[in-house]
N, C-alpha and C positions, 0 to 999 in steps of 0.2 A: 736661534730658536730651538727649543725641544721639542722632538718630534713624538708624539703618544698614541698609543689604541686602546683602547677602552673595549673589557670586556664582562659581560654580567648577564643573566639571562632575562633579567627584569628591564624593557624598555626605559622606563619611568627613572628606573634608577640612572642609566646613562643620559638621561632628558636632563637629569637633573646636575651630576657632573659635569658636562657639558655645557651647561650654562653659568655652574660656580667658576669651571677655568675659562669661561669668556671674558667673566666679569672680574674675575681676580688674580688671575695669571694671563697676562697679554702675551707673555713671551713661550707661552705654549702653542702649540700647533698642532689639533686632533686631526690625525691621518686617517683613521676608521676609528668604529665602532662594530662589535658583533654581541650578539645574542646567543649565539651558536659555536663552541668551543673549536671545533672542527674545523671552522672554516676560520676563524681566529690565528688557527697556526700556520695554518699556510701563507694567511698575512703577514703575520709576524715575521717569517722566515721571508719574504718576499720584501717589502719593507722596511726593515731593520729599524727598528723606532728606539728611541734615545730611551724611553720609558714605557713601561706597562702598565694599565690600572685593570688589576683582577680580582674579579668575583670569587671566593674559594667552594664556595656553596652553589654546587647548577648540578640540576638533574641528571644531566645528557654526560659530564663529565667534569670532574669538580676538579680547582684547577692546581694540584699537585699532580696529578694524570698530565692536564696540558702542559706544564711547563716540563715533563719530563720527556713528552714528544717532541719538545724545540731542537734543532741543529742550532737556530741562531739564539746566543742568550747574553749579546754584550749589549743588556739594557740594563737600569733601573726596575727595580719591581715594586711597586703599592698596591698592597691588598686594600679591598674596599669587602666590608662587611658587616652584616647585621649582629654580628656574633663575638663578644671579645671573650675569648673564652681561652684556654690554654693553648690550641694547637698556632692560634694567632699571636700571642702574646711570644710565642718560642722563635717565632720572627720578626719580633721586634728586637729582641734580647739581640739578635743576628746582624741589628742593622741595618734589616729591610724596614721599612714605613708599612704602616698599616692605617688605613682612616675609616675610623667607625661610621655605618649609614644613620640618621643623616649626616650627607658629611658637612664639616664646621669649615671656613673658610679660611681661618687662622691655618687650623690643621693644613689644610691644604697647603698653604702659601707656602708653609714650611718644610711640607714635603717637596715639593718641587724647588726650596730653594738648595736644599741638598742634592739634589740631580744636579742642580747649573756648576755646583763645585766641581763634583763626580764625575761630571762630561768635561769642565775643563782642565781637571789633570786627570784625564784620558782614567777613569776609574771604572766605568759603568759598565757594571753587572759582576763585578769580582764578590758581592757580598753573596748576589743572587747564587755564582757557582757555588760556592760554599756550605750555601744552606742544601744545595741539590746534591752535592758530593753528600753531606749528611744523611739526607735524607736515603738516597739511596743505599747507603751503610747499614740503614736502621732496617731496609726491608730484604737484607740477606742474614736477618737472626733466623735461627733454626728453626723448627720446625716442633708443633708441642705433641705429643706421644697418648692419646688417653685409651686406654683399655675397654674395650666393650665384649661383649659375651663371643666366644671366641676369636677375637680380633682385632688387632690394634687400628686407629685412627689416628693419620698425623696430619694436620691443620695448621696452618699460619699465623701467628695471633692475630689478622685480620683478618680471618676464616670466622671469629666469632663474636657476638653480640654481647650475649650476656650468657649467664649461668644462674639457674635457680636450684634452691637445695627443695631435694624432697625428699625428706628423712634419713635414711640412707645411702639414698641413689642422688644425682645431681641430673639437671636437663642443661645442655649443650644449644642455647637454641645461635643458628651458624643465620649469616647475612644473607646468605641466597634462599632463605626459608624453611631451610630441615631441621629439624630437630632430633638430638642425638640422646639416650641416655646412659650414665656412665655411673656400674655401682663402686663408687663410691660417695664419702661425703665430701661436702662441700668445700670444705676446710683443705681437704686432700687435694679436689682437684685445684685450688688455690695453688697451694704448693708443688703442684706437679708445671701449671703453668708456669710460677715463676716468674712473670713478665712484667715491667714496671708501667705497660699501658692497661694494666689491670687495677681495680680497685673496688676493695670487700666495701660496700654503700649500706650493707644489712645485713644482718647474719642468715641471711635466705637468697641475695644477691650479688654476685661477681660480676661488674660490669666493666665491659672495654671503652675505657675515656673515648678514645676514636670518633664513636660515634652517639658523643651524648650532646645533646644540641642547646638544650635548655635546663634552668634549675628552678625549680617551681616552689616558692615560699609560700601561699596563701593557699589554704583547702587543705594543708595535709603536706608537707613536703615532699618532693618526689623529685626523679629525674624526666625527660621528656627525649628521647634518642631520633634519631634520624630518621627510623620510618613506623615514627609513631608509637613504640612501645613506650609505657610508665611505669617506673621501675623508683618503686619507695626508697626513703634516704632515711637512717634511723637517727633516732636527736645526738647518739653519743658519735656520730660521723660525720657529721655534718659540719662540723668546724673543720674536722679533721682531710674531709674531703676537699671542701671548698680552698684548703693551703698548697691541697698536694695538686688541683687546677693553677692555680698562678704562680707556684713553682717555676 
């Protein structure tokens, strides 16, 4: 048997996994369920389950956070999400499984039947390390520099949201809600960032991929980001953008 936890913040959503692997994976075996990322890892680590099904998108803590607090990580990993969007598509490329909500029961099957290999020539969770060594590589890049009126600022590139030009001056606005302004233009601070989780969307917009959740075609095209901001797509970027996501 493969031993599994299931974690997601949306009840409904595990209501519903949980009845696709009753009914089409017998040789699975759900050991929990959480709601609650927190209490998820302590399970995990206590438990030691053949495979994981994770939510990447939860309020409380989205789970590249959880999976970097794990001691124990000799599973399988299947993302479950609403969202196929580049930062999930970079872990497929990796080997990990990802199943779009709702999930399809083919997909399924075929996730799970790559775990039964993986567990029997003793494999599971070497793709997981991998993507986590990665990962963690990716969040010791330096640190970006920008100038404000007497005084430099250095920030993380996931210190910041997005960038709007205002003439001159450029707005900084950062995830924890401040907003910084930095004279120069926008163009400038582009290039001062430098960073490839950046991308010019409009000649008034610098946005960090990171944290852009949706792509809005009808009404106007626009981005839609994680805590609600809409940040326009211009038509000549728009192809341009949507290649350098599935990249």
């Amino acid at each position: 048997m493969i031993k599994a936890i299931i974690v997601d913040d949306e009840l409904s959503s595990i209501k519903s996994l949980q009845w696709e692997i009753e009914n089409f994976c017998k040789h699975v075996e759900i050991c929990d369920s959480f709601t609650s990322p927190v209490e998820a890892i302590s399970a995990i680590n206590y438990l030691k389950p053949d495979c994981v099904f994770l939510d990447i998108e939860m309020p409380e803590m989205d789970g590249f956070q959880l999976l970097n607090k794990l001691s124990f990580r000799d599973f399988d990993l299947i993302i479950t999400t609403a969202y196929d969007n580049y930062a999930i598509r970079a872990f497929k490329e990796s080997a990990i499984d990802y199943l779009l909500k709702p999930i399809d029961s083919d997909d399924l099957i075929k996730s799970i039947s790559k775990i039964k290999k993986n567990k029997q020539n003793s494999k599971l969770g070497l793709e997981l390390k991998k993507v986590l060594n990665t990962f963690t590589q990716q969040k010791t890049i330096k640190k970006i520099a920008l100038p404000l009126a007497g005084k430099i600022i250095y920030l993380e590139p996931d210190d910041i949201l997005f960038c709007k030009a205002d003439g001159n001056y450029t707005e900084i606005f950062l995830k924890d809600g401040k907003k910084e302004m930095v004279s120069k233009k926008i163009k400038n601070v582009e290039n001062l960032i430098n960073n490839n989780s950046f991308f010019r969307v409009h000649n008034s917009y610098l946005v960090n991929i990171h944290y852009i959740k949706e792509f809005i075609k009808s009404g106007g095209q626009y981005l839609v980001l994680k805590d609600q901001t809409k940040i326009p797509v211009s038509r000549s970027k728009k192809e341009d953008l949507l290649q350098f996501l599935t990249d």
